[in-house]
N, CA, C and O atoms as CSV, one atom per row, in Angstrom:
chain,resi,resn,atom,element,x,y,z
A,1,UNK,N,N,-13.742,8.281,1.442
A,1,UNK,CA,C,-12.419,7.770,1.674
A,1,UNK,C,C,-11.457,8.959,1.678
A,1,UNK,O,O,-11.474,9.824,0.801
A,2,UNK,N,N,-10.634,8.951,2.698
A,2,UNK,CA,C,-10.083,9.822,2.737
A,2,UNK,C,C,-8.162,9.442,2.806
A,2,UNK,O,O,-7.541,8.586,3.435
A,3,UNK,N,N,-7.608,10.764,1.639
A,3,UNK,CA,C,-6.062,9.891,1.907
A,3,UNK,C,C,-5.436,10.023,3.049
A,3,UNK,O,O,-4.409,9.346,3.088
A,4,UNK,N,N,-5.692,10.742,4.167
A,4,UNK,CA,C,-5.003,10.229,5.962
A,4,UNK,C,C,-5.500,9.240,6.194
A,4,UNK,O,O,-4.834,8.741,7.101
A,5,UNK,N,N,-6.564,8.387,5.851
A,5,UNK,CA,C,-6.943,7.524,6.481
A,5,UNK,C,C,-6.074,5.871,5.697
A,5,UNK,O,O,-5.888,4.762,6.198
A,6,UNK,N,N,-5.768,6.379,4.451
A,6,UNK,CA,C,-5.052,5.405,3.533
A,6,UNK,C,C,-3.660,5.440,4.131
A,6,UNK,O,O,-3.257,4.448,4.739
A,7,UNK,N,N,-3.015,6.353,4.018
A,7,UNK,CA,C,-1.683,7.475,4.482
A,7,UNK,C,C,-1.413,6.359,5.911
A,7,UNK,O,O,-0.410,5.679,6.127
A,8,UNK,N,N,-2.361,6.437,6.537
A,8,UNK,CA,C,-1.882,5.456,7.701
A,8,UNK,C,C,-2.226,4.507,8.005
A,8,UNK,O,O,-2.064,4.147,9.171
A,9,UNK,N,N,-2.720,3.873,7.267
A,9,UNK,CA,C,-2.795,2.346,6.643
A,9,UNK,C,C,-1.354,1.894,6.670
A,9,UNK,O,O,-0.522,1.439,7.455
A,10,UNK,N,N,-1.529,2.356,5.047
A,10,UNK,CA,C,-0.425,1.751,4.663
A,10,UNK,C,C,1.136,2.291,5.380
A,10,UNK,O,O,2.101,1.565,5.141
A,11,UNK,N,N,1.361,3.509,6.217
A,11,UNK,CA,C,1.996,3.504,6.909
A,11,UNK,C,C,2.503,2.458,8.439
A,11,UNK,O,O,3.679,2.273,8.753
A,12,UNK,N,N,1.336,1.913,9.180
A,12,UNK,CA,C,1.249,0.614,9.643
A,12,UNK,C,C,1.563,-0.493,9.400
A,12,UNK,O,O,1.760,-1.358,10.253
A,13,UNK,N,N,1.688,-0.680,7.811
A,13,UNK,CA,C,2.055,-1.932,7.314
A,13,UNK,C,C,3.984,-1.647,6.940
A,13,UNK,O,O,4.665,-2.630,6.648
A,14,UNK,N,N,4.405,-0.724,6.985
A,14,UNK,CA,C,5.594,-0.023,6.669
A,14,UNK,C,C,6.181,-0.334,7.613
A,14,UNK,O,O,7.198,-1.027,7.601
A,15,UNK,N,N,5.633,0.131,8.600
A,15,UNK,CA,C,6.354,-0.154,10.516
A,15,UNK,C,C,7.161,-1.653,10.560
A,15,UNK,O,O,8.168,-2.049,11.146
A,16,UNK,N,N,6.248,-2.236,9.691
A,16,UNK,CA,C,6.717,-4.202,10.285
A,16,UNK,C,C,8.539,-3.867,9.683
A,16,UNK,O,O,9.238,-3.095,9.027
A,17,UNK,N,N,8.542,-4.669,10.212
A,17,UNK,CA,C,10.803,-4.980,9.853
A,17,UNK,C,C,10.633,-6.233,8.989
A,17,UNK,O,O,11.629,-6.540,8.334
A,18,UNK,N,N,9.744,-6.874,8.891
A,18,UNK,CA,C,9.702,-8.189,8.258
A,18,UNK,C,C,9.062,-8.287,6.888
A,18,UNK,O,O,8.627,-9.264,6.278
A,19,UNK,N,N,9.158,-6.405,6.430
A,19,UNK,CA,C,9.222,-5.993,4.655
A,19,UNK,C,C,10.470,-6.248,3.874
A,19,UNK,O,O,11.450,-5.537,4.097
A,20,UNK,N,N,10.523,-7.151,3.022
A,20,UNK,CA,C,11.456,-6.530,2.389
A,20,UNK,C,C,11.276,-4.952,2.016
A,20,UNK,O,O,10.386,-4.115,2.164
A,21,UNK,N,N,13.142,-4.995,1.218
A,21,UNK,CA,C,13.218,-3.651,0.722
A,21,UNK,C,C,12.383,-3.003,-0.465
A,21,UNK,O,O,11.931,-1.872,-0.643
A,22,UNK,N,N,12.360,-4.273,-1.264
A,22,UNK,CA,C,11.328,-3.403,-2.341
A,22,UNK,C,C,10.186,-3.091,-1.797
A,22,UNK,O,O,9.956,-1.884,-1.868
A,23,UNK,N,N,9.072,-3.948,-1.085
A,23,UNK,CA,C,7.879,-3.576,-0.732
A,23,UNK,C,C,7.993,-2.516,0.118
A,23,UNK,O,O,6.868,-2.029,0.231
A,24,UNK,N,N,8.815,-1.893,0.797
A,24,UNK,CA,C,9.063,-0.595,1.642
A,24,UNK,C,C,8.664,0.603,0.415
A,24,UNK,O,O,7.896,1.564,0.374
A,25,UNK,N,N,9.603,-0.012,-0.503
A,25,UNK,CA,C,10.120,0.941,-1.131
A,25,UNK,C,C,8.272,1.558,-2.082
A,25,UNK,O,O,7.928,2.717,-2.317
A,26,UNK,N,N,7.424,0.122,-2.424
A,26,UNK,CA,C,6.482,0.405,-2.804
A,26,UNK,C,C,5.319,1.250,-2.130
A,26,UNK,O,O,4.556,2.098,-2.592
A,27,UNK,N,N,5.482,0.658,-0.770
A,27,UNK,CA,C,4.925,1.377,0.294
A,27,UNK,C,C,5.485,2.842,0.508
A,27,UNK,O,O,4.761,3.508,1.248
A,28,UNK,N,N,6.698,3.552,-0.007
A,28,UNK,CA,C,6.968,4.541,0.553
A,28,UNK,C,C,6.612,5.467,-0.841
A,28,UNK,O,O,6.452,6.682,-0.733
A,29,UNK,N,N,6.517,4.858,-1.995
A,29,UNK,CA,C,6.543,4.956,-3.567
A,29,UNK,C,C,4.483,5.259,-3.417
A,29,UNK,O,O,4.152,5.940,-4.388
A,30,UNK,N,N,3.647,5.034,-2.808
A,30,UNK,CA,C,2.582,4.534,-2.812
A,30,UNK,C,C,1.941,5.916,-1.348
A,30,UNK,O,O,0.947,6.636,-1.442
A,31,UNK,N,N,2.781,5.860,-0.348
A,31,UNK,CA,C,2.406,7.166,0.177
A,31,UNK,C,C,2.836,8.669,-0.629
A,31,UNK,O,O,2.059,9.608,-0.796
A,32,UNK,N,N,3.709,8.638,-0.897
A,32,UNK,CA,C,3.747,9.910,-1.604
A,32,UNK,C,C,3.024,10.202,-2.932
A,32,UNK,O,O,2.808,11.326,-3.385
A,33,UNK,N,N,2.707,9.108,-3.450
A,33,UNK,CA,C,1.965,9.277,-3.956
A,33,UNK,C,C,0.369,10.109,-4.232
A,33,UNK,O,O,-0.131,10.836,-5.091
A,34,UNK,N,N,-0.077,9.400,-2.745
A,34,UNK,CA,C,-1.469,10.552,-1.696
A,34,UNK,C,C,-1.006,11.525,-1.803
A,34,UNK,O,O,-1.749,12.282,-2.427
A,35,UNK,N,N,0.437,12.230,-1.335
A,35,UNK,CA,C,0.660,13.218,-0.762
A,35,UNK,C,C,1.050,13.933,-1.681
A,35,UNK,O,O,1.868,14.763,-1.283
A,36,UNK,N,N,0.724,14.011,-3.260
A,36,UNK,CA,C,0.906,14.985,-4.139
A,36,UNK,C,C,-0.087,15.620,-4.413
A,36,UNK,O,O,-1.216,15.131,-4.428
A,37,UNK,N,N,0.175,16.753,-4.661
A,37,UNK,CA,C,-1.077,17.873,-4.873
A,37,UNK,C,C,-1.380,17.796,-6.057
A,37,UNK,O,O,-1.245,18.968,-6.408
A,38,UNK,N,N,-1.770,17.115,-7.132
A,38,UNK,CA,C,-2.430,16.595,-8.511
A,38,UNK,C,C,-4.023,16.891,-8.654
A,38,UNK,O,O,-4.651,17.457,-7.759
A,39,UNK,N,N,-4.392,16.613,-9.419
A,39,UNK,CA,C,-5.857,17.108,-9.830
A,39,UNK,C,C,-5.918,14.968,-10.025
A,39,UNK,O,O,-7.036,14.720,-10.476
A,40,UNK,N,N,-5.654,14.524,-9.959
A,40,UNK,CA,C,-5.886,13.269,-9.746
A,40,UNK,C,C,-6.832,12.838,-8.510
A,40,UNK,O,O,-6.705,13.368,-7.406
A,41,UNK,N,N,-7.815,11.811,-8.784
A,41,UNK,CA,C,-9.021,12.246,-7.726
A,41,UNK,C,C,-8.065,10.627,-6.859
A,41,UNK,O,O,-7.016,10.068,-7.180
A,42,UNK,N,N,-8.948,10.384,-5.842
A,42,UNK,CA,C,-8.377,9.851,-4.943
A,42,UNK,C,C,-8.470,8.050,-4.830
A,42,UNK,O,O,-7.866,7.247,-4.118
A,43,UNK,N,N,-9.720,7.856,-6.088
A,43,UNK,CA,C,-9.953,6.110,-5.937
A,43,UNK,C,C,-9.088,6.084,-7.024
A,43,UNK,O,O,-9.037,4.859,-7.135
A,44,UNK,N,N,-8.316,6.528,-7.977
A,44,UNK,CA,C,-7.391,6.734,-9.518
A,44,UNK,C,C,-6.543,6.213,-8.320
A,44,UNK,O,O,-6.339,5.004,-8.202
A,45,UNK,N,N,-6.074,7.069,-7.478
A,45,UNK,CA,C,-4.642,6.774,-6.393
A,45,UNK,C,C,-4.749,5.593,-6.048
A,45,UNK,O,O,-3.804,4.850,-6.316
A,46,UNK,N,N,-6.033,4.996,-5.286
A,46,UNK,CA,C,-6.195,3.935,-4.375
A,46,UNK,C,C,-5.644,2.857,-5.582
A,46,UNK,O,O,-4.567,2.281,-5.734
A,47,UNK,N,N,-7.146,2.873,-6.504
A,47,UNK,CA,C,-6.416,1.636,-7.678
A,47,UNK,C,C,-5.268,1.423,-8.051
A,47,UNK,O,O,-5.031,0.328,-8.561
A,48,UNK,N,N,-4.231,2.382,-7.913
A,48,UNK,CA,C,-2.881,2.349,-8.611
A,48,UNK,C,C,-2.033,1.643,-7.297
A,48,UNK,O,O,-1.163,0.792,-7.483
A,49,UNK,N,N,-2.388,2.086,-6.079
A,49,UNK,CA,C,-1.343,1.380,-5.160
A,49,UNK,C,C,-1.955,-0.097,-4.679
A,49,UNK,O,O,-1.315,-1.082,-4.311
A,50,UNK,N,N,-3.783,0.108,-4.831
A,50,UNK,CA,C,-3.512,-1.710,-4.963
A,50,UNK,C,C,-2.920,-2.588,-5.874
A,50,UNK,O,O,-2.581,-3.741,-5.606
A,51,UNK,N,N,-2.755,-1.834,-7.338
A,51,UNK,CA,C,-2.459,-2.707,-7.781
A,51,UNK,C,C,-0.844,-2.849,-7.619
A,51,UNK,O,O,-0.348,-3.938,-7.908
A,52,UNK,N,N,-0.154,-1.975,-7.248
A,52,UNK,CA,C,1.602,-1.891,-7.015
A,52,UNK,C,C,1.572,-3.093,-5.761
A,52,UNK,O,O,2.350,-4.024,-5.969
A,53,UNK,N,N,0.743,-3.175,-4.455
A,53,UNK,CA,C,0.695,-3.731,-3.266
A,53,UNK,C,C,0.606,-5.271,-3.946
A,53,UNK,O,O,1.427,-6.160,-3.720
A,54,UNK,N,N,-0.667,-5.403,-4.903
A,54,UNK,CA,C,-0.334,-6.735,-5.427
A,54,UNK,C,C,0.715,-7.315,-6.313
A,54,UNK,O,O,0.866,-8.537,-6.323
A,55,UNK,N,N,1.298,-6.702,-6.902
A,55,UNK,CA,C,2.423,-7.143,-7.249
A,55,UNK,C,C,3.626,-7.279,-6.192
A,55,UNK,O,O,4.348,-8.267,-6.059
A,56,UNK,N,N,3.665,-6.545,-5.750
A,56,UNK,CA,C,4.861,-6.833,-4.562
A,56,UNK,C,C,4.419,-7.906,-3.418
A,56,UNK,O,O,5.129,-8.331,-2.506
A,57,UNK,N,N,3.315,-8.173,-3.650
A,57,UNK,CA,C,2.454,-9.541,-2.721
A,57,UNK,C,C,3.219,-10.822,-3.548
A,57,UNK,O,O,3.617,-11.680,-2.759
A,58,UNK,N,N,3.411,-11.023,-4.509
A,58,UNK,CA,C,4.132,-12.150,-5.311
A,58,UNK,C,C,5.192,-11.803,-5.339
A,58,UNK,O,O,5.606,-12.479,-6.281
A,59,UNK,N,N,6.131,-11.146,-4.963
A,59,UNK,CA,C,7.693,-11.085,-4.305
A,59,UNK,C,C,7.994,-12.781,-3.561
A,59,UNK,O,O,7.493,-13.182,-2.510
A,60,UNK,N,N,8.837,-13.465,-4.364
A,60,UNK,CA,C,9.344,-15.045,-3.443
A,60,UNK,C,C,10.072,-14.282,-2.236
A,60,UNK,O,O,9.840,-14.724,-1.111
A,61,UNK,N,N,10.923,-13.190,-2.355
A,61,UNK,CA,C,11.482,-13.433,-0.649
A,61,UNK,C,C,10.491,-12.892,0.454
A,61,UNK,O,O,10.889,-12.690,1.601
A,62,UNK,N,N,9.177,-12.661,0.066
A,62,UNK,CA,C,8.773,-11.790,1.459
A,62,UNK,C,C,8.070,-12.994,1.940
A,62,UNK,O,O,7.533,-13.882,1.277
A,63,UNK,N,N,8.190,-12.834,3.425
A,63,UNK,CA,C,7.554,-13.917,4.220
A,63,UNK,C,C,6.067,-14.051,4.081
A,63,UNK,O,O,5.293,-13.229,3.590
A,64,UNK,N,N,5.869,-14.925,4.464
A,64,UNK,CA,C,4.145,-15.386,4.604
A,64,UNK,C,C,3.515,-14.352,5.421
A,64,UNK,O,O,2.531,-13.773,4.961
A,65,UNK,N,N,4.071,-13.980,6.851
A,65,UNK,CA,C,3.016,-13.041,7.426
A,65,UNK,C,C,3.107,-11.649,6.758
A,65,UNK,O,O,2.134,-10.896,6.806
A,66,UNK,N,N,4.329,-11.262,6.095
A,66,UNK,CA,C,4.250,-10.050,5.409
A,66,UNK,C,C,2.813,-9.820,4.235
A,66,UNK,O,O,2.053,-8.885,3.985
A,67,UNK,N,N,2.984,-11.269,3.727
A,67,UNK,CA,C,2.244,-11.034,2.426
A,67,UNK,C,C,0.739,-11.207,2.979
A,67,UNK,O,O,-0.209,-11.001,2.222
A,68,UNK,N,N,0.559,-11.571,4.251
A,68,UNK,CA,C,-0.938,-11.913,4.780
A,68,UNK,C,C,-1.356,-9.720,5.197
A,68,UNK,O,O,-2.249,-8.964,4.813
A,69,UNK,N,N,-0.572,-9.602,5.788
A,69,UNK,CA,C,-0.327,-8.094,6.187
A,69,UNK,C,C,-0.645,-7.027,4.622
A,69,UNK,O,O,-1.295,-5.986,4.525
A,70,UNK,N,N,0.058,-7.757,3.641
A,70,UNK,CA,C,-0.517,-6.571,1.945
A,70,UNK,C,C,-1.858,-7.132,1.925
A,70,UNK,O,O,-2.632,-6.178,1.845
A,71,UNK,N,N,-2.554,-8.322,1.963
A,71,UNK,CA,C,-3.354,-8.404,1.702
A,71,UNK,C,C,-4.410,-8.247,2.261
A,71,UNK,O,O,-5.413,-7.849,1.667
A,72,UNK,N,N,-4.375,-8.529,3.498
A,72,UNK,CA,C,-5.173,-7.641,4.645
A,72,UNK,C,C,-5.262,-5.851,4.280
A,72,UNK,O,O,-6.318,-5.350,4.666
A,73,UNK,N,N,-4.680,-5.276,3.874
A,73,UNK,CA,C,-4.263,-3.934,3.171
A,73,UNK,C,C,-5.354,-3.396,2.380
A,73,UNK,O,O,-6.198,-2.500,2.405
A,74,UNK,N,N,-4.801,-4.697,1.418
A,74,UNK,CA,C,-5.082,-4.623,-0.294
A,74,UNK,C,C,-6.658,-4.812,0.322
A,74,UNK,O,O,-7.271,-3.786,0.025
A,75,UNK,N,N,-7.353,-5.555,0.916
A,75,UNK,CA,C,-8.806,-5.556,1.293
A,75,UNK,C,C,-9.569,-4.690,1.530
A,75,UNK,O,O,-10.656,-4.397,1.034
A,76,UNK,N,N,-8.639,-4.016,2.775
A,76,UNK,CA,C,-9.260,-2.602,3.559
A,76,UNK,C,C,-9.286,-1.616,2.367
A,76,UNK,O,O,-10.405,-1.285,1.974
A,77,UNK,N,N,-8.275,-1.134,1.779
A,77,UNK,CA,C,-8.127,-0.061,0.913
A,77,UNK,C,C,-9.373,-0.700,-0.410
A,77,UNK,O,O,-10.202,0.018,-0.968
A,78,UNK,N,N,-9.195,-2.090,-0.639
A,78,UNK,CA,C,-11.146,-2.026,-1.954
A,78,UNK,C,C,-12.158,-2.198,-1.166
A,78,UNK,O,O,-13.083,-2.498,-1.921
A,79,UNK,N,N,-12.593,-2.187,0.055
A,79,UNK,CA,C,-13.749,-1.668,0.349
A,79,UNK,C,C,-14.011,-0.692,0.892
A,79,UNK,O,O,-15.047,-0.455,1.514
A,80,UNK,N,N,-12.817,0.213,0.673
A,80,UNK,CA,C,-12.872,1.480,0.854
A,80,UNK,C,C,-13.131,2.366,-0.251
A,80,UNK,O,O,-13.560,3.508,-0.087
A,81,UNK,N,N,-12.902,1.908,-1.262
A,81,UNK,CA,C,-13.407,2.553,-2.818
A,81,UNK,C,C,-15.087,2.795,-2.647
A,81,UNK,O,O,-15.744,3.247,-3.585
């Protein structure tokens, strides 16, 4: 697993307009994350932004296809572990 391949994942799911602001914000909170140079190995990263992605999946204002879109996500990124 590699983090460009996460990196633009979850960058794809960023693109939609039909995020709210917090989940942007998790999504943008969640790439930079990858993109720090840490001695932190890379499934430590993955686990931490699925679990941020699922919480912002139980957000009441985000729409239904948004939250079908994290979880479609949240899938790809654990069988990518």
């Amino acid at each position: 697993m590699k983090a460009g391949e996460i990196k633009s994942l979850l960058e794809d799911v960023l693109q939609d307009h039909g995020m709210p602001r917090n989940v942007r914000l998790s999504l943008e909170n969640s790439i930079s994350s990858l993109e720090k140079d840490d001695d932190e190995d890379v499934s430590v990263k993955v686990a931490s932004i699925i679990s941020a992605l699922d919480e912002a999946s139980g957000d009441p204002n985000i729409s239904s296809y948004a939250r079908t879109r994290i979880w479609n996500l949240v899938s790809q990124l654990e069988s990518m572990k």
